[in-house]
N, CA, C and O atoms as a GROMACS GRO file, in nm:
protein
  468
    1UNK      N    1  -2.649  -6.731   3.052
    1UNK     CA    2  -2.701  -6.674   2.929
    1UNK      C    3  -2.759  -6.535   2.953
    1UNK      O    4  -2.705  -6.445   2.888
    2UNK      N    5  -2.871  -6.497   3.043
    2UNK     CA    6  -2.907  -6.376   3.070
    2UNK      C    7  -2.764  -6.288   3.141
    2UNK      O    8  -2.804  -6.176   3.175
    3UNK      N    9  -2.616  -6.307   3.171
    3UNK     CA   10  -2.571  -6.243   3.194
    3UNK      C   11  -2.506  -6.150   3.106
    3UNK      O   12  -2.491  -6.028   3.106
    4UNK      N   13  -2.457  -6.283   3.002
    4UNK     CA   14  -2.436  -6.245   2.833
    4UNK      C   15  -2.500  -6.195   2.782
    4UNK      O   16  -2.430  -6.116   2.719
    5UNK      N   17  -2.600  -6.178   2.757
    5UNK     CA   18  -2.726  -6.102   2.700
    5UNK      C   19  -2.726  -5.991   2.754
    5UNK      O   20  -2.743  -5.905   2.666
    6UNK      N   21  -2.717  -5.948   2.852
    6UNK     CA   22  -2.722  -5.798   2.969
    6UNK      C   23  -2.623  -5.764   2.911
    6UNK      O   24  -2.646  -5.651   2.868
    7UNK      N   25  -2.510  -5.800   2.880
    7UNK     CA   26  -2.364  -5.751   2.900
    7UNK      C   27  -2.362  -5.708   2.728
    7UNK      O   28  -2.312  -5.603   2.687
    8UNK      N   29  -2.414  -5.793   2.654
    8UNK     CA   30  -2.397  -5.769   2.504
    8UNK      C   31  -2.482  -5.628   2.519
    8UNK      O   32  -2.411  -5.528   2.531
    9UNK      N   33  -2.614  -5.607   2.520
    9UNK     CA   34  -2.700  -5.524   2.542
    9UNK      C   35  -2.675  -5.367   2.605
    9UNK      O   36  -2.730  -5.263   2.570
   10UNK      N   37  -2.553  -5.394   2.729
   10UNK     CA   38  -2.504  -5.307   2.791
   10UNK      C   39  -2.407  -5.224   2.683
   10UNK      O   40  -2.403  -5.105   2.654
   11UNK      N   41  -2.332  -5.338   2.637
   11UNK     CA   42  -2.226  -5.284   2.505
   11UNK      C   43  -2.268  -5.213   2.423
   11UNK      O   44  -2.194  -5.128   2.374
   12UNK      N   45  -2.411  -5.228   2.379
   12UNK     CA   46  -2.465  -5.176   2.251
   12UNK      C   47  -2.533  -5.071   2.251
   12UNK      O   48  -2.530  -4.986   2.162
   13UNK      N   49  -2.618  -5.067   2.377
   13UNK     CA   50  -2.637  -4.958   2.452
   13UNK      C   51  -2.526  -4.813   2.490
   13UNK      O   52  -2.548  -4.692   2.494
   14UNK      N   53  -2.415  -4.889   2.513
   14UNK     CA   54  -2.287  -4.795   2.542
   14UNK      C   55  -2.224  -4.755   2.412
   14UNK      O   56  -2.171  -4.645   2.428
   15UNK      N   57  -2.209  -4.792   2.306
   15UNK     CA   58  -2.145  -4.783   2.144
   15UNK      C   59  -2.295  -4.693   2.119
   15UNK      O   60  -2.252  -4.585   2.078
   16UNK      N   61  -2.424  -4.683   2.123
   16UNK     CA   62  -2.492  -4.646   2.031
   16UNK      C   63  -2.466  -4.503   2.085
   16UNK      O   64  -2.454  -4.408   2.008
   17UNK      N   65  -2.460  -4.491   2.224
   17UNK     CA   66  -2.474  -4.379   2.298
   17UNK      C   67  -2.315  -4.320   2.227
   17UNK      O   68  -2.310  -4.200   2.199
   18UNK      N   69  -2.217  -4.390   2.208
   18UNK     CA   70  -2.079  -4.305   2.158
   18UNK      C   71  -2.118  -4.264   2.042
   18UNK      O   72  -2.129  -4.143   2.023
   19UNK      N   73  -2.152  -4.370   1.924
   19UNK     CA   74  -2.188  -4.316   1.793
   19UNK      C   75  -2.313  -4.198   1.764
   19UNK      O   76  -2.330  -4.134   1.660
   20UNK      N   77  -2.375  -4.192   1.863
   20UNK     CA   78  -2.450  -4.058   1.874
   20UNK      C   79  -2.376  -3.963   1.926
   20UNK      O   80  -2.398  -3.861   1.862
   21UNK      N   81  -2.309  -3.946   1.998
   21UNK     CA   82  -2.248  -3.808   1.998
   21UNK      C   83  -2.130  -3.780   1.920
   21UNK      O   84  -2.101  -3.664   1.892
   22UNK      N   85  -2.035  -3.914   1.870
   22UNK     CA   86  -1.999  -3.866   1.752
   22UNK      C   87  -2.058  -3.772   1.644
   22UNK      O   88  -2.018  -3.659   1.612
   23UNK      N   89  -2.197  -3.871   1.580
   23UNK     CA   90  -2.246  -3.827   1.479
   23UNK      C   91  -2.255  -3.662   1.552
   23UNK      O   92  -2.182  -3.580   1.498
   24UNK      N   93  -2.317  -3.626   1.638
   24UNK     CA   94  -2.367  -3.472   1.662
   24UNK      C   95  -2.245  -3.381   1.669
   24UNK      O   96  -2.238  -3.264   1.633
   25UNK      N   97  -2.132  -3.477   1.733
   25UNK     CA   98  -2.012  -3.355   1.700
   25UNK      C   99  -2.020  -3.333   1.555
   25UNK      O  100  -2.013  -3.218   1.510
   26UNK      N  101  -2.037  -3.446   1.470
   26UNK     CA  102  -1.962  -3.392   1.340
   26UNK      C  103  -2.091  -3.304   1.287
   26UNK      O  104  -2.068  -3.188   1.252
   27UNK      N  105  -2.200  -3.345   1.280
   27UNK     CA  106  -2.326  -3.246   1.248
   27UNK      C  107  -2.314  -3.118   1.313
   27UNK      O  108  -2.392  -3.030   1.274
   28UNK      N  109  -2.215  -3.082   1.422
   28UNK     CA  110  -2.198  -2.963   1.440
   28UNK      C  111  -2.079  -2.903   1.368
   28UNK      O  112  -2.093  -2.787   1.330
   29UNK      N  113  -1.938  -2.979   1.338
   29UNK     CA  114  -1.846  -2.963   1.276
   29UNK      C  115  -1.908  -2.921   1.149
   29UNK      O  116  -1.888  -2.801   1.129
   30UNK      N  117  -1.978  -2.979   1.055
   30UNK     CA  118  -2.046  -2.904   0.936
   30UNK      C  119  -2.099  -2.814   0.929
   30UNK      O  120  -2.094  -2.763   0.817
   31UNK      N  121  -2.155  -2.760   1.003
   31UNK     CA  122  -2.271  -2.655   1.059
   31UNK      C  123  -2.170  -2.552   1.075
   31UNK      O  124  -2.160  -2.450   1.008
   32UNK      N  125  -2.085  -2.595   1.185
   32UNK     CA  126  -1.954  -2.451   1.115
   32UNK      C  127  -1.924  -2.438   1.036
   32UNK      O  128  -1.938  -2.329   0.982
   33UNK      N  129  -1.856  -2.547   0.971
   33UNK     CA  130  -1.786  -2.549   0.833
   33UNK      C  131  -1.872  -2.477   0.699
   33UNK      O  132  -1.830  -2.420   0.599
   34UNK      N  133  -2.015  -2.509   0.746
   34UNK     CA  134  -2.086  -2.395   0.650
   34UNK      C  135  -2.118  -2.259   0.676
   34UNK      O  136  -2.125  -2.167   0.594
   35UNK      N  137  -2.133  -2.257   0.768
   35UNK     CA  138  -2.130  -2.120   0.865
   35UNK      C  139  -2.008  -2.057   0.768
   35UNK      O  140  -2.034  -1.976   0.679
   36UNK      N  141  -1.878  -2.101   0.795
   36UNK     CA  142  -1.761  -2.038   0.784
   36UNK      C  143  -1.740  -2.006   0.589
   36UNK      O  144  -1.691  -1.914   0.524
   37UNK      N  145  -1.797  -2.118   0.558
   37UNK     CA  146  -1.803  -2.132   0.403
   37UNK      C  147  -1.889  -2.008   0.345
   37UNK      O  148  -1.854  -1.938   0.250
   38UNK      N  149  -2.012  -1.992   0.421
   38UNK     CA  150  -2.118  -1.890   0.392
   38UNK      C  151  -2.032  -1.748   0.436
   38UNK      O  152  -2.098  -1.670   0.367
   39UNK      N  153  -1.960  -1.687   0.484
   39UNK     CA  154  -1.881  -1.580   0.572
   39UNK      C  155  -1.779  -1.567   0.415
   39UNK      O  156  -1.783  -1.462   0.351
   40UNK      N  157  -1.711  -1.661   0.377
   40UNK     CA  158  -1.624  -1.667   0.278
   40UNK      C  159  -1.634  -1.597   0.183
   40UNK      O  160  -1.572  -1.497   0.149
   41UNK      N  161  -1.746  -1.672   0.122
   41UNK     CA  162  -1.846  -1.629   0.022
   41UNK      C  163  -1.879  -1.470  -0.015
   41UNK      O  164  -1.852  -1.389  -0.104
   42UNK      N  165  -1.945  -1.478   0.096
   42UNK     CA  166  -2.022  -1.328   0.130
   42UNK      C  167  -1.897  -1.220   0.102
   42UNK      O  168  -1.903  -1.124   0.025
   43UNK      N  169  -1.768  -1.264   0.193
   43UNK     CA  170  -1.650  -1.183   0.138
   43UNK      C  171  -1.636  -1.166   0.066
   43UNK      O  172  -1.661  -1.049   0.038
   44UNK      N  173  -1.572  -1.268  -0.069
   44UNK     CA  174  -1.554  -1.254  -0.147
   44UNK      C  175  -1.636  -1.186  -0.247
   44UNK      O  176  -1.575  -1.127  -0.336
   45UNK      N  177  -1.757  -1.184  -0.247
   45UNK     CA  178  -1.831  -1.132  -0.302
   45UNK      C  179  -1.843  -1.007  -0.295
   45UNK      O  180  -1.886  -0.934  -0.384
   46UNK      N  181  -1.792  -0.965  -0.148
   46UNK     CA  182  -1.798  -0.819  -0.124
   46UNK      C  183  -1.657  -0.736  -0.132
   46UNK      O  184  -1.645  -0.615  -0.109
   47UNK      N  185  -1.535  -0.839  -0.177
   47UNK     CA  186  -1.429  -0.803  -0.261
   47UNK      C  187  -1.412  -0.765  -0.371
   47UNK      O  188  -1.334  -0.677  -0.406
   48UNK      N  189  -1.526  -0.866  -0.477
   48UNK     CA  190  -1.528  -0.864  -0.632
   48UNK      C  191  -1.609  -0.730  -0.620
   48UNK      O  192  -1.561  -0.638  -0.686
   49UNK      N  193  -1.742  -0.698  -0.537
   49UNK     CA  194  -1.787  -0.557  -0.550
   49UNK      C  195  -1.750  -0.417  -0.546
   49UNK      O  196  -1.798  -0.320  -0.605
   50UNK      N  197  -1.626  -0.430  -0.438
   50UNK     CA  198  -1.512  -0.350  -0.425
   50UNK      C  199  -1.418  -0.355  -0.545
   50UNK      O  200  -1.374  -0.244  -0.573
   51UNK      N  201  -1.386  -0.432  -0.604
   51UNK     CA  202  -1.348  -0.448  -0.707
   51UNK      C  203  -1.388  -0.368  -0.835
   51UNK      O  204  -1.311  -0.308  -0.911
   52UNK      N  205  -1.497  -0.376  -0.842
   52UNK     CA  206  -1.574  -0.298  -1.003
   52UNK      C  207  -1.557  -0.169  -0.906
   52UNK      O  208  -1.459  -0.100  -0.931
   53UNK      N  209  -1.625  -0.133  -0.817
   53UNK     CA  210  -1.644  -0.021  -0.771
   53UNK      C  211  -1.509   0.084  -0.782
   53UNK      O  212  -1.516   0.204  -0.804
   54UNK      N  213  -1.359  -0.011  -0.756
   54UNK     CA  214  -1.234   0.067  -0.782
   54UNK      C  215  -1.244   0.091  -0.903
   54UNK      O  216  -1.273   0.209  -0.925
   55UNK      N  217  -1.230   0.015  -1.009
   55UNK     CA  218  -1.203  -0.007  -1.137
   55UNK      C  219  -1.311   0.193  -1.166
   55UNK      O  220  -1.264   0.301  -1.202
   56UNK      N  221  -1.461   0.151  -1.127
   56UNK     CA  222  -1.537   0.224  -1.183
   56UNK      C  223  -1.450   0.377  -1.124
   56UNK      O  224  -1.388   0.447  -1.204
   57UNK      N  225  -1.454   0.402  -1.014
   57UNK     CA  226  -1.370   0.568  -0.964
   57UNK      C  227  -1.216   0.541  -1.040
   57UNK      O  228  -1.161   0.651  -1.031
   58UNK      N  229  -1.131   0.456  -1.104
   58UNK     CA  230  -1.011   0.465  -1.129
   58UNK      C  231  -1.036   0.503  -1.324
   58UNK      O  232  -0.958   0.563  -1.397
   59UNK      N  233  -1.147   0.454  -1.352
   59UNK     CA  234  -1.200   0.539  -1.494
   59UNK      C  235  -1.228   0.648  -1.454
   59UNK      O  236  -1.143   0.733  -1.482
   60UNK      N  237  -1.349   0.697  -1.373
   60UNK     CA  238  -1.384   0.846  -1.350
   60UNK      C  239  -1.286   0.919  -1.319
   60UNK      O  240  -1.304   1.039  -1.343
   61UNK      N  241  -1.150   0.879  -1.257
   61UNK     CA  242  -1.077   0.976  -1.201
   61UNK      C  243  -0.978   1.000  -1.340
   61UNK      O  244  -0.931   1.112  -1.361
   62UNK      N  245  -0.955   0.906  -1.418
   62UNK     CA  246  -0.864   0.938  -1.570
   62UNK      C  247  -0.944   0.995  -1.629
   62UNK      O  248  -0.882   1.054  -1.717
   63UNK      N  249  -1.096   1.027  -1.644
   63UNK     CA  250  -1.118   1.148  -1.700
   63UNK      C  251  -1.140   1.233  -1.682
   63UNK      O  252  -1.169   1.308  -1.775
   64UNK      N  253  -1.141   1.280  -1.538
   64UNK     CA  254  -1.129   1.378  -1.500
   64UNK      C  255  -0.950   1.430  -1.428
   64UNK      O  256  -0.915   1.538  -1.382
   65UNK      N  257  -0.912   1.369  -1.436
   65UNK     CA  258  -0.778   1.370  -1.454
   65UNK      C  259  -0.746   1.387  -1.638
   65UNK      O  260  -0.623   1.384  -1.645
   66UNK      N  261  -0.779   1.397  -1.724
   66UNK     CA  262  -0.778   1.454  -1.842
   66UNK      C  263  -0.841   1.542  -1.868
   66UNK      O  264  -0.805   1.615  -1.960
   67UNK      N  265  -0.956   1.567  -1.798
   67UNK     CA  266  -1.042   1.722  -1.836
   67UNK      C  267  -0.943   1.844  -1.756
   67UNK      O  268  -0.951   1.962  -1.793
   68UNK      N  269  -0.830   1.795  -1.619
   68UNK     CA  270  -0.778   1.855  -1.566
   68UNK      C  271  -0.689   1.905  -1.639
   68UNK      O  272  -0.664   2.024  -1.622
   69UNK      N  273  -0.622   1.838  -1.732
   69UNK     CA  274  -0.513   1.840  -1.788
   69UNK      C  275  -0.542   1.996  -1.894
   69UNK      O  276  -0.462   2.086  -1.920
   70UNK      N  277  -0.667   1.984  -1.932
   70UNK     CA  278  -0.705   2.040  -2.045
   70UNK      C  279  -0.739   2.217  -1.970
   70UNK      O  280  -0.736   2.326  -2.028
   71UNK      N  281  -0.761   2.194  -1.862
   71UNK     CA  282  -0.783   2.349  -1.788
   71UNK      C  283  -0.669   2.352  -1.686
   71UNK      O  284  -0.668   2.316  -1.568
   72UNK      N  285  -0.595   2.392  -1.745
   72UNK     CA  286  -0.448   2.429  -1.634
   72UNK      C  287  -0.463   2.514  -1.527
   72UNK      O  288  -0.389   2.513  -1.429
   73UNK      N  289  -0.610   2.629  -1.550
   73UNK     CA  290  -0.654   2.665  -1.407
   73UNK      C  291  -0.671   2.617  -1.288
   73UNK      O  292  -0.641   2.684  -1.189
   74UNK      N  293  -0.712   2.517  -1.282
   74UNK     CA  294  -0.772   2.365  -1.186
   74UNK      C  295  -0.689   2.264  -1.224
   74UNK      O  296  -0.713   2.179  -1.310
   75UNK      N  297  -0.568   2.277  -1.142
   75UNK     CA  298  -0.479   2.055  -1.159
   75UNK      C  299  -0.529   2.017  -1.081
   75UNK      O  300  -0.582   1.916  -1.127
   76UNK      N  301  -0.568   2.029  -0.933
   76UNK     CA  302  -0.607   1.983  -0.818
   76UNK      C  303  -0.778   1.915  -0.830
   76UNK      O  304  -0.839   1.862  -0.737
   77UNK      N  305  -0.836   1.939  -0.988
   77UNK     CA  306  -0.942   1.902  -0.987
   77UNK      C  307  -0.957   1.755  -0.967
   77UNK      O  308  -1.074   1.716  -0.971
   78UNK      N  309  -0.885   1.682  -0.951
   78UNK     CA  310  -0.886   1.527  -0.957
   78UNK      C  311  -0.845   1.426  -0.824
   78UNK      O  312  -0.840   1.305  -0.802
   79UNK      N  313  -0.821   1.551  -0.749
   79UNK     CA  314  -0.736   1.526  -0.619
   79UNK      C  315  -0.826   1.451  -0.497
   79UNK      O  316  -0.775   1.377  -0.414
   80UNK      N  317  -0.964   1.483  -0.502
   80UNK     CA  318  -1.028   1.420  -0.434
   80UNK      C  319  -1.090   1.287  -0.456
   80UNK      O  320  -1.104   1.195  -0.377
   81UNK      N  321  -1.126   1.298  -0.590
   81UNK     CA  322  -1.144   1.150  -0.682
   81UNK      C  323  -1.020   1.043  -0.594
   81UNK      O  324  -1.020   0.949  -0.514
   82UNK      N  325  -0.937   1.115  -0.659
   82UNK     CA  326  -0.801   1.018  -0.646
   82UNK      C  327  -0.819   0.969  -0.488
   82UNK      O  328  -0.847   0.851  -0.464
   83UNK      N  329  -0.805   1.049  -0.402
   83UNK     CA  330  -0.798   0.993  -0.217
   83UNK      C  331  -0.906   0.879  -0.161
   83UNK      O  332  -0.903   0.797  -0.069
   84UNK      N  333  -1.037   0.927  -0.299
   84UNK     CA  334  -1.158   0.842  -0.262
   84UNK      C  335  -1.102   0.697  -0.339
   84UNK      O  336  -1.133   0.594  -0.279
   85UNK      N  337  -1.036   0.683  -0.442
   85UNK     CA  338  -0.998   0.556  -0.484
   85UNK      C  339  -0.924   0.498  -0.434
   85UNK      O  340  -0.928   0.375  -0.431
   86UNK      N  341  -0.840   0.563  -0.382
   86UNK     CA  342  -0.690   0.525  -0.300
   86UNK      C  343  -0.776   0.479  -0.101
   86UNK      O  344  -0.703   0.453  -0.006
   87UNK      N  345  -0.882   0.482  -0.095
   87UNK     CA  346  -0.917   0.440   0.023
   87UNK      C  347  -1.011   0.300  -0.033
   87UNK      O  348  -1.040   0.201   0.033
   88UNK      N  349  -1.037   0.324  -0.146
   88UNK     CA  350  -1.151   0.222  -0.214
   88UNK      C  351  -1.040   0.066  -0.236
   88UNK      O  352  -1.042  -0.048  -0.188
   89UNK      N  353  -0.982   0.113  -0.301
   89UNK     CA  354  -0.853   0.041  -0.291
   89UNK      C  355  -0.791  -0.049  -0.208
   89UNK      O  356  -0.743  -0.158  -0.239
   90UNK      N  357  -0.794   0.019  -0.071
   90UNK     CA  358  -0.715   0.002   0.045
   90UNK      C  359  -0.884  -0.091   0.130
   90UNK      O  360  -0.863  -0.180   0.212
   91UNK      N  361  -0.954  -0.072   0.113
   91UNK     CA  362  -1.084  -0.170   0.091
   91UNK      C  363  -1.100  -0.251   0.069
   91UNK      O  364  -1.151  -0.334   0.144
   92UNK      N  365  -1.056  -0.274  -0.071
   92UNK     CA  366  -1.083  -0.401  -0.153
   92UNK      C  367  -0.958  -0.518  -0.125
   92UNK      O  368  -0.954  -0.641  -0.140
   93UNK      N  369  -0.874  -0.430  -0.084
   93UNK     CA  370  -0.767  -0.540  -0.035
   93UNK      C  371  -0.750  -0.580   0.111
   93UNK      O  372  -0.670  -0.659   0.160
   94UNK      N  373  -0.838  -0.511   0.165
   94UNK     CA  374  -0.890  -0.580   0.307
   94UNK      C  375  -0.977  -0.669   0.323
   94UNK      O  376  -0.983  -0.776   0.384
   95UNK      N  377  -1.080  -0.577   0.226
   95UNK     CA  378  -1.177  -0.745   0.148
   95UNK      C  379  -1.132  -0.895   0.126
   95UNK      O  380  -1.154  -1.005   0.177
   96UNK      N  381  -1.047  -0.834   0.011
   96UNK     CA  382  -0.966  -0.963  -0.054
   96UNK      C  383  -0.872  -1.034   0.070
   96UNK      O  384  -0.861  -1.157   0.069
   97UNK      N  385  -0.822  -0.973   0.150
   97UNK     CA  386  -0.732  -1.031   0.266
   97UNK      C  387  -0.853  -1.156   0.308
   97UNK      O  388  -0.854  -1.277   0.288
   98UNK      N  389  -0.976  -1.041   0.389
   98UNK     CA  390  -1.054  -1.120   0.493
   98UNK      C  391  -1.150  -1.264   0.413
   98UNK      O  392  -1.195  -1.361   0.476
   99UNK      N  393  -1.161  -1.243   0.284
   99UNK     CA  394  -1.203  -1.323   0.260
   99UNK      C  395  -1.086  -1.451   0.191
   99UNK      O  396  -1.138  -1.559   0.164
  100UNK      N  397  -0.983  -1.442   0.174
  100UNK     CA  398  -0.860  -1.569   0.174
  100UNK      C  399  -0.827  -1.618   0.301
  100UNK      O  400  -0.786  -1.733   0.316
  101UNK      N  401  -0.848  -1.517   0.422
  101UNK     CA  402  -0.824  -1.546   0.526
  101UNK      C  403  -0.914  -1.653   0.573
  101UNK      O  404  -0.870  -1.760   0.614
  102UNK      N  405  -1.050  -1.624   0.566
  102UNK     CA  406  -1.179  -1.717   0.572
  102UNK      C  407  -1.193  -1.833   0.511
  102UNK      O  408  -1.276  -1.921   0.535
  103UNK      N  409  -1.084  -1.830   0.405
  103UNK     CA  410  -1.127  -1.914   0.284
  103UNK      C  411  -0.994  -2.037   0.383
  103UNK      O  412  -1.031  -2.149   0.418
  104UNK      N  413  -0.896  -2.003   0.403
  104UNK     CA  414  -0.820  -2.047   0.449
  104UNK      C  415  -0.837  -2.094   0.580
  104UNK      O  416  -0.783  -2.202   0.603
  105UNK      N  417  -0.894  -2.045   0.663
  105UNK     CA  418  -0.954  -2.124   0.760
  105UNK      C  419  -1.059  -2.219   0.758
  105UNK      O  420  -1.047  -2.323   0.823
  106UNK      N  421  -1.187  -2.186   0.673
  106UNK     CA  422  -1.217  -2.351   0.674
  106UNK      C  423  -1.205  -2.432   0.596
  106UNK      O  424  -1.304  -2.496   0.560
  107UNK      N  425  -1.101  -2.453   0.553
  107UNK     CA  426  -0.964  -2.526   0.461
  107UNK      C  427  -0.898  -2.607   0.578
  107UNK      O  428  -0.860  -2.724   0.571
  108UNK      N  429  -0.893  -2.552   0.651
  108UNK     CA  430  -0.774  -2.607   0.745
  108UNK      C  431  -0.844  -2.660   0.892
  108UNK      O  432  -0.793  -2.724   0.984
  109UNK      N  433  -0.983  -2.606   0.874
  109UNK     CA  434  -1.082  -2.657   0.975
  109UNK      C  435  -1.146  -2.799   0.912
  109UNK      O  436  -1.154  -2.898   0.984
  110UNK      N  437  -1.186  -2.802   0.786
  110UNK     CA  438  -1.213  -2.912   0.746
  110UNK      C  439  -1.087  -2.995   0.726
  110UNK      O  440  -1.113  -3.115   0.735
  111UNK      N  441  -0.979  -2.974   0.705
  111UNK     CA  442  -0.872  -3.081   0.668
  111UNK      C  443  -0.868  -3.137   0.814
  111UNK      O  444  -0.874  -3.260   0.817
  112UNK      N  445  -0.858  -3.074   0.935
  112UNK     CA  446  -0.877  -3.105   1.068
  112UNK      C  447  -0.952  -3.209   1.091
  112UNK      O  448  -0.917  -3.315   1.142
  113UNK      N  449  -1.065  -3.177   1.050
  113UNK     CA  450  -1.162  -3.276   1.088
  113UNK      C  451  -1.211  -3.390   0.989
  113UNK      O  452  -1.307  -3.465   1.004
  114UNK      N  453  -1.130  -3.386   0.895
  114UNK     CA  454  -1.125  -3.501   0.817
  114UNK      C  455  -0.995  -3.633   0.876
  114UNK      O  456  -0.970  -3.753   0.876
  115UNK      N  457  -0.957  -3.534   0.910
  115UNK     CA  458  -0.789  -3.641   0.977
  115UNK      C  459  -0.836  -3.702   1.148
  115UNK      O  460  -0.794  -3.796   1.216
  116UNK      N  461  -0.935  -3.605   1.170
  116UNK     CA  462  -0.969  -3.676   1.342
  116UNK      C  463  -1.055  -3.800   1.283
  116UNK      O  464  -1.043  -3.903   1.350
  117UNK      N  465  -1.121  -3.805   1.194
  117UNK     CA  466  -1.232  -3.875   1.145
  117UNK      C  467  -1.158  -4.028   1.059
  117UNK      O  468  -1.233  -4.110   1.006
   0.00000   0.00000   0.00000
């Protein structure tokens, strides 16, 4: 009887010790997964800001791209507007990349670790 008892004890002892470091892998698996969720976010957010910000120089530059129009002395008046949007642009879709990219990875980090689980 006390060998059975040791041996059950030993078992339970040995399972509690697995189910604890389970649990801490996955408490760390979340901890990224929000980590990575929070990174996403923040992107995207700093896409949609890039966003108004184009929109806002792609109005300023049509009216001043129409005040140009109106003084045929100065066409080139709009020319710098324009290079600053055309980089703003080229911004926002790096934005928009890095944050689908992010978005897409812990998509595929959590589907991961839902299927090991």
């Amino acid at each position: 009887r006390d060998t059975i008892k040791r041996k059950a004890n030993e078992f339970i002892t040995m399972k509690r010790a697995e189910w604890s470091s389970q649990i801490a892998e996955r408490d760390k698996s979340i901890a990224d997964l929000t980590q990575r969720l929070a990174q996403a976010e923040a992107a995207a957010f700093r896409s949609q800001e890039l966003e108004r910000q184009l929109a806002a120089a792609n109005d300023r530059l049509r009216c001043l791209e129409s005040q140009s129009g109106e003084e045929h002395h100065q066409p080139w008046a709009g020319l710098g507007l324009a290079s600053a949007a055309a980089g703003m642009a080229a911004a926002a879709v790096t934005a928009a990349d890095a944050a689908a990219t992010a978005d897409t990875t812990a998509a595929a980090h959590a589907s991961q670790q839902q299927q090991q689980q």
